[in-house]
Structure formats: structure tokens, C-alpha cells
C-alpha positions in Angstrom: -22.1 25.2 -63.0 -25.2 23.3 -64.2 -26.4 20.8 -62.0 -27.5 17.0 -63.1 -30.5 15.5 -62.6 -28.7 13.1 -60.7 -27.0 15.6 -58.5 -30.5 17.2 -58.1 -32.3 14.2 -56.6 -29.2 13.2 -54.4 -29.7 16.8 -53.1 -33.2 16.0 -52.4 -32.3 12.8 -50.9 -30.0 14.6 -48.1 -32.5 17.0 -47.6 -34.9 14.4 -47.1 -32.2 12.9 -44.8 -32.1 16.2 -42.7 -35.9 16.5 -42.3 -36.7 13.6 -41.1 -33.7 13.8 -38.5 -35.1 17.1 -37.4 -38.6 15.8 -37.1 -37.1 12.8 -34.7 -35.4 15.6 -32.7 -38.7 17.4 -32.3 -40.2 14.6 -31.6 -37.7 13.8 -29.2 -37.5 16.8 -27.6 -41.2 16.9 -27.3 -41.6 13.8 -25.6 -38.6 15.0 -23.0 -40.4 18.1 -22.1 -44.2 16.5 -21.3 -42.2 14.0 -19.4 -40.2 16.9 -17.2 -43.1 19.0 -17.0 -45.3 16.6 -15.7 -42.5 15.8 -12.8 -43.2 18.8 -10.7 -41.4 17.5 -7.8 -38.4 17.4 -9.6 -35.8 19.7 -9.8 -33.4 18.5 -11.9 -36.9 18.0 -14.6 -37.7 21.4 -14.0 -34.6 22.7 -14.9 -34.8 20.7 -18.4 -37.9 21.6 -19.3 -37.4 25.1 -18.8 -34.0 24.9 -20.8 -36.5 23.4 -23.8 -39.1 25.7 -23.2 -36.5 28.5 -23.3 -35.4 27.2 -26.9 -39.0 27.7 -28.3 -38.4 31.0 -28.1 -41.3 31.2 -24.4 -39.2 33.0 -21.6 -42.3 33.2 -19.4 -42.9 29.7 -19.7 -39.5 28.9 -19.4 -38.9 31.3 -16.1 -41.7 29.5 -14.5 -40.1 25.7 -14.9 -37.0 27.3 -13.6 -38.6 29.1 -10.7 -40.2 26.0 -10.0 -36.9 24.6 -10.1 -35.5 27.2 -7.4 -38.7 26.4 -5.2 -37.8 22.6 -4.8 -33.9 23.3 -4.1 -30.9 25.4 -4.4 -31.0 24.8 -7.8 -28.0 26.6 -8.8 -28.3 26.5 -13.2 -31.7 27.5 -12.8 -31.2 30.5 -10.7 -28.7 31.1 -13.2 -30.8 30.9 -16.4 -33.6 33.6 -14.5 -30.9 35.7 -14.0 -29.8 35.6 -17.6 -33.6 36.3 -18.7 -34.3 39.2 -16.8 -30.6 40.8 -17.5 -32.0 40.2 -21.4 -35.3 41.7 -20.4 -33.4 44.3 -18.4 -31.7 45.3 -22.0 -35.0 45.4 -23.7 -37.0 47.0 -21.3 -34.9 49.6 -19.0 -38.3 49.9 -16.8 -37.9 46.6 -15.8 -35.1 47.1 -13.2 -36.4 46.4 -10.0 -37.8 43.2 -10.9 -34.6 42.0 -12.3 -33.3 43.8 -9.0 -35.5 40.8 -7.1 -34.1 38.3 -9.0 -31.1 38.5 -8.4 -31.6 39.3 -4.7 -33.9 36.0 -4.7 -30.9 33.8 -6.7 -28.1 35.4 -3.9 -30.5 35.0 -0.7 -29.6 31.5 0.0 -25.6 32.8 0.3 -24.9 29.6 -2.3 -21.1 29.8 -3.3 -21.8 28.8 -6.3 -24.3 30.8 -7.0 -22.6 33.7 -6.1 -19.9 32.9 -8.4 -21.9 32.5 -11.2 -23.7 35.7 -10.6 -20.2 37.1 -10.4 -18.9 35.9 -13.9 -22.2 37.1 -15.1 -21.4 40.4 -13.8 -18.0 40.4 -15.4 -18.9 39.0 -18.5 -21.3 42.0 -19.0 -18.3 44.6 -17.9 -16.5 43.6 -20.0 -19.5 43.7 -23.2 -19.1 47.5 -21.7 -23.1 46.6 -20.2 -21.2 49.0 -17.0 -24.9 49.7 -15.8 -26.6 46.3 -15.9 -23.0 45.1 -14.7 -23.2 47.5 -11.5 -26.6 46.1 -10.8 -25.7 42.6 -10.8 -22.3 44.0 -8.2 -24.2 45.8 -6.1 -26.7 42.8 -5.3 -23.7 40.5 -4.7 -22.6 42.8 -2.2 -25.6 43.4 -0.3 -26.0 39.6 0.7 -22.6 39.0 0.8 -20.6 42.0 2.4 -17.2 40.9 2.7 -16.8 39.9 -1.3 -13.6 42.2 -2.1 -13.5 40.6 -5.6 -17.2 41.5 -6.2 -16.2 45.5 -4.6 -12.9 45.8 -7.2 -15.3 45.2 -9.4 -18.0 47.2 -8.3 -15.6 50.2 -8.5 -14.0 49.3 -11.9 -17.3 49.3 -13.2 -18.5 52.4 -11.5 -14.5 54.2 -13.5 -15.8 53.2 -16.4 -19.2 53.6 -16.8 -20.1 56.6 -19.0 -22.3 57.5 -15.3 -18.9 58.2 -13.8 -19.1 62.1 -14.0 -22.2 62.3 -12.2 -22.5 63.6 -8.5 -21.1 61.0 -5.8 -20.0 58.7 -8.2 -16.2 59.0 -7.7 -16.8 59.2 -3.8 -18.9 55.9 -4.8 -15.8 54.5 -6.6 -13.5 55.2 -4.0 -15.5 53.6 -1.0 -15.9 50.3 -3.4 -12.3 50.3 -3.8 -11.8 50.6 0.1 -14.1 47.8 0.8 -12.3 45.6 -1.9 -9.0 46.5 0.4 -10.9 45.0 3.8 -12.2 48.2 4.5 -15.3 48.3 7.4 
């Protein structure tokens, strides 16, 4: 199909359309994020300019408006989005365990329902993405600050069955004591 010269400039004309509705959004977003990030007091701004930050592509920049965030209050989608970093950095960089480890300890330590449950879906959703060890990790931190979780155990031991780990010395003794715990075990 040949196109027109007509059809050619009203192609440039809604590309034209496009760019300039970008560059507003930019500019938008710009002017949101020197706002926010010049609020330091402020949670909630925190939290919005680490999500912005965070779409440029800049998690270090981005994890220090959230942890900012978390320093100010409970906030519970910022401890949320420096969970989901570090599980991403846990993928890319195995050695980085124990600080995504202290993450998650620091997100749980305040005992925050929500929180927790958040953490928890997290944990499921990467079960079931077959992520069984990064899915353990994120288990067995729920259940160090918050004991009596049987939902968090079940899953604990579900993950611990499938995980390709699950031949391994102690693992099925592991399995089992989860599943007892998840029952009301002491």
C-alpha cells in the first residue's frame, strides 16, 4: 500500500501530537518529583518520588526516598516497593542475600498487619513463579517476627516440597516441622 502525501503529514501531525504530550508528561512528572523530594518530612512525598525515581530506571535513588519514607512512618507501600527491589537484586545478584535478608526483617519489625500481608502475597506470588528459594526467604522472615502465622508455615513447608533443595539433608525434617507449626504446633 503506498502512502499519500497527505496520509504522510497527518502521520506527522499525530506524531507531533504524541511528542509534545510526552514532553508535558515529563515535564509534569519532573516538576512532581522536585516538589516531593524537596518535602523531606513527608512520607506520603517520599513514597512518590521514589515511585518516579524508580521509573527512571535509579533503584538506589529510588530505595533511598522510600527508606526515607519508612523512617518518617509505617509506611506500608514503601516498605513494600524496598522489598520488591532487593527480591529483583536478590535475582540478579545471589550474593546479595543477607542484605535483602535485613530488608525484609526491617519491613516486618514493626509487626504491621499489613505489612505482613503484603510480604506474604509477595512470598506466594514468587512460589508460585517457581522462585521456591527467594520464596523461602521471604517465609522464613515472616515467621521469625511473627511466630504464630500458620498461613505463612503451610507455606513455608510447601515451598520447602517443592523446591528443587528438597533432597538435601534436613530438608524433609524441615518440611515436616513447618507443617506442624502451620497445625498450632509449639
Amino acid at each position: 500500500m503506498t502512502k499519500t502525501l497527505e496520509d504522510i503529514e497527518q502521520q506527522g501531525a499525530q506524531l507531533q501530537t504524541a511528542l509534545s504530550s510526552l514532553l508535558q508528561e515529563h515535564t509534569t512528572l519532573e516538576s512532581i518529583l522536585n516538589y516531593c523530594s524537596s518535602q523531606e518530612q513527608n512520607a506520603e512525598c517520599m513514597y512518590i518520588a521514589g515511585k518516579i525515581t524508580a521509573s527512571k530506571q535509579d533503584e538506589t535513588k529510588a530505595l533511598e526516598y522510600y527508606q526515607k519514607a519508612t523512617g518518617l512512618e509505617d509506611h506500608v507501600q514503601s516498605w513494600y516497593e524496598i522489598v520488591n527491589i532487593m527480591i529483583q537484586r536478590q535475582r540478579e545478584n545471589p550474593d546479595s542475600i543477607e542484605y535483602t535478608k535485613w530488608s525484609l526483617y526491617k519491613a516486618l519489625e514493626s509487626k504491621n498487619p499489613e505489612i505482613t500481608q503484603q510480604v506474604f502475597q509477595l512470598g506466594q506470588k514468587l512460589h508460585n513463579e517457581t522462585e521456591y528459594i527467594l520464596a523461602e526467604i521471604v517465609f522464613t522472615e515472616i515467621v521469625k517476627q511473627t511466630p504464630n502465622h500458620t498461613e505463612t508455615w503451610r507455606n513455608l513447608a510447601l515451598t520447602i516440597k517443592e523446591s528443587p533443595t528438597n533432597q538435601e539433608p534436613g530438608r524433609q525434617e524441615y518440611a515436616r516441622y513447618c507443617e506442624y507449626k502451620a497445625n498450632g504446633g509449639k
